[in-house]
N, C-alpha and C positions, 0 to 999 in steps of 0.2 A: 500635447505639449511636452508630455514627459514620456518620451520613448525608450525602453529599455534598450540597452548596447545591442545586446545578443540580437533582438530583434532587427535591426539596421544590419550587422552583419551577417544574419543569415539571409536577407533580404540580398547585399550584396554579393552571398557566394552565390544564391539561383541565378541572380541576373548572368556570371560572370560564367559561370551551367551553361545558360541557352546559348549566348553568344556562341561558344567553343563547339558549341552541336551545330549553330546553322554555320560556322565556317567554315567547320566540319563537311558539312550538306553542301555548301559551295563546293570545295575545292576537290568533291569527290566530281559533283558538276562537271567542274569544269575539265577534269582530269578522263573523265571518261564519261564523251557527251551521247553514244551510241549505246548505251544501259539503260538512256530513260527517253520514254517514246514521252511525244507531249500529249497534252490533254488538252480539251475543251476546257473553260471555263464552268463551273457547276451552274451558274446563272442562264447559260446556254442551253447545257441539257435538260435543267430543269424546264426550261420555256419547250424545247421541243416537245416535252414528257407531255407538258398541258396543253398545246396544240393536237397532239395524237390525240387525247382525249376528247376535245373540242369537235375532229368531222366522224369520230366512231360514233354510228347509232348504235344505241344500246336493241335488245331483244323485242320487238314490239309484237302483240296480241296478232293473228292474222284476220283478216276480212274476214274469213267466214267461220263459221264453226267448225268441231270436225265433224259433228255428224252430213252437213251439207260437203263437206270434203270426200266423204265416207259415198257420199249417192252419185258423187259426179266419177269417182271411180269407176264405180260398180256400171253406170251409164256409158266410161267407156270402154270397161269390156264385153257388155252387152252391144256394144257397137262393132266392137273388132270382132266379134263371135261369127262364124258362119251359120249361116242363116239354112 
């Protein structure tokens, strides 16, 4: 109910701030439209990010052990060996 002055007018020197900066941010825009490449929306890439996520299988345990890994080696170069 009872607003200090200074308050309301520092209030309206920031408002009066940003305007001057985003018209600023226009008119450089529009003055020179080949400095700013576009971009996706953040909502976009973020969905892509969670998609990628979504068909990576992460690291899974494999079927066999290694020692069973370890004999099927060894069986094939007992195989390839001349005899």
């Amino acid at each position: 109910m009872y607003e200090h002055p200074y308050l309301i007018h520092r209030v309206n020197v920031l408002d009066a701030e940003r305007l001057e900066t985003e018209l600023e941010r226009r008119r450089l825009m529009l003055e020179q439209p080949d400095r700013f490449v576009p971009r996706e929306r953040w909502t976009v890439r973020i969905g892509r990010l969670l998609h990628r996520r979504e068909g990576r299988t992460d690291a899974v345990a494999p079927a066999t052990s290694p020692r069973e890994r370890r004999t099927e080696a060894a069986d094939a170069c007992v195989a390839c060996a001349p005899a």
